[in-house]
C-alpha positions as CSV (number, residue, x, y, z in Angstrom):
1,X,26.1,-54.2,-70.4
2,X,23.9,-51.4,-71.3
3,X,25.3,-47.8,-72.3
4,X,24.5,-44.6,-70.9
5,X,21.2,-42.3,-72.1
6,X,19.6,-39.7,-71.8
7,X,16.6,-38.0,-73.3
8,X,15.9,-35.6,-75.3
9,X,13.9,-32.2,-75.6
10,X,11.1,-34.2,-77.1
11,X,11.3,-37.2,-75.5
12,X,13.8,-39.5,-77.5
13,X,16.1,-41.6,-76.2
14,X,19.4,-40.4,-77.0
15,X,22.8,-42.6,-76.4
16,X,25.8,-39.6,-76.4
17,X,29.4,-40.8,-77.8
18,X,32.2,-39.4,-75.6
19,X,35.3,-38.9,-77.8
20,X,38.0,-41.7,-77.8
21,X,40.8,-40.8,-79.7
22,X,42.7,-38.1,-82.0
23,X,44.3,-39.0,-85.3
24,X,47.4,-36.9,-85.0
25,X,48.3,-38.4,-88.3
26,X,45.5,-36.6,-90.0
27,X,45.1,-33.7,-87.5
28,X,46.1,-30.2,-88.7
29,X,46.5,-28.3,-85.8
30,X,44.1,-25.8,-87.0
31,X,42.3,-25.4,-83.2
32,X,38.7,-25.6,-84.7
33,X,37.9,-28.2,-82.0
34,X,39.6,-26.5,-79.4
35,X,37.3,-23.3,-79.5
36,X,34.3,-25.0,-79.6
37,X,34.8,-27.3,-76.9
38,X,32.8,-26.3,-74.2
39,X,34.7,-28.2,-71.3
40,X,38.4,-28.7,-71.1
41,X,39.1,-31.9,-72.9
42,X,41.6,-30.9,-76.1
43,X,44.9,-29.5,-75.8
44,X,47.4,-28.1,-78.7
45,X,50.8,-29.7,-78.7
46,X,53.7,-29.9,-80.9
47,X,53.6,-32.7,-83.3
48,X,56.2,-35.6,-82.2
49,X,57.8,-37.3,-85.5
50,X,60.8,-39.3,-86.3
51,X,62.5,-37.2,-88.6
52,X,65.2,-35.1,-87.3
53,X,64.9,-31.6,-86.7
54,X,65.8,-29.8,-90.5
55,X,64.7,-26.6,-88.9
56,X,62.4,-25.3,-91.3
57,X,60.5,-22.5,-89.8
58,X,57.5,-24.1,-89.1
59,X,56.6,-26.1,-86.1
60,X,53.8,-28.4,-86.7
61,X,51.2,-28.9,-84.1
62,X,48.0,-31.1,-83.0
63,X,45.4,-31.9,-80.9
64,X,45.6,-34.2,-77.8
65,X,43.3,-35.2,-74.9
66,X,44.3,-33.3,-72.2
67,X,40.9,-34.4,-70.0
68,X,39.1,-37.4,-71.2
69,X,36.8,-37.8,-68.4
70,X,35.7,-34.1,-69.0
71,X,34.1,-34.8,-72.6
72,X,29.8,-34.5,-72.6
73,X,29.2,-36.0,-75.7
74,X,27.9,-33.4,-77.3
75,X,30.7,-34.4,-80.4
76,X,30.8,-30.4,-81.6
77,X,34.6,-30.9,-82.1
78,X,34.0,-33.6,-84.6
79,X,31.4,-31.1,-86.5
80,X,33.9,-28.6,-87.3
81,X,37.0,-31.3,-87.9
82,X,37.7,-30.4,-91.2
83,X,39.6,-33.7,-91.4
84,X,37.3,-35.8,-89.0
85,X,40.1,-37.1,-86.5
86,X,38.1,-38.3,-83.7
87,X,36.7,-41.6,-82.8
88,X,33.6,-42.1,-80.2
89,X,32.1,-44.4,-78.5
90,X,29.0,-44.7,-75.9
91,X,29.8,-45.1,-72.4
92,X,28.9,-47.9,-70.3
93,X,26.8,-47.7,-67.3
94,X,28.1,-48.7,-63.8
């Protein structure tokens, strides 16, 4: 199977990598990603855990995909991850 390309500016072949996944583990909630996303694909959420609610104060949050099938490739949201959370991988042509 052969993946998906494209070209660039000056002529290169170019293979983009759609994101795959979030590690919420390792996620901060910070919403770096989320602003420079230029389609809709990341949503904020509240952070599920196992512990039991000690009410704190502070609600921790985290990025999901809210719209896989939206994502270009263009990986911006890994760029300014400061914790580099998301896995990629070319897509396969039909």
């Amino acid at each position: 199977m052969s993946h998906i390309t494209g070209l660039t500016f000056g002529g290169a072949v170019w293979t983009p990598e759609f994101v795959t996944a979030i590690n919420q583990e390792t996620c901060i909630g910070c919403g770096r990603c989320y602003k420079v996303c230029p389609r809709d694909v990341l949503d904020l959420i509240e952070k599920v855990t196992d512990e039991d609610d000690d009410d704190d104060g502070g609600d921790a949050s985290v990025m999901s995909l809210k719209n896989l099938a939206d994502c270009i490739g263009c990986g911006a949201c890994n760029r300014v991850c400061p914790k580099k959370c998301y896995s990629y991988a070319p897509a396969v042509a039909a």
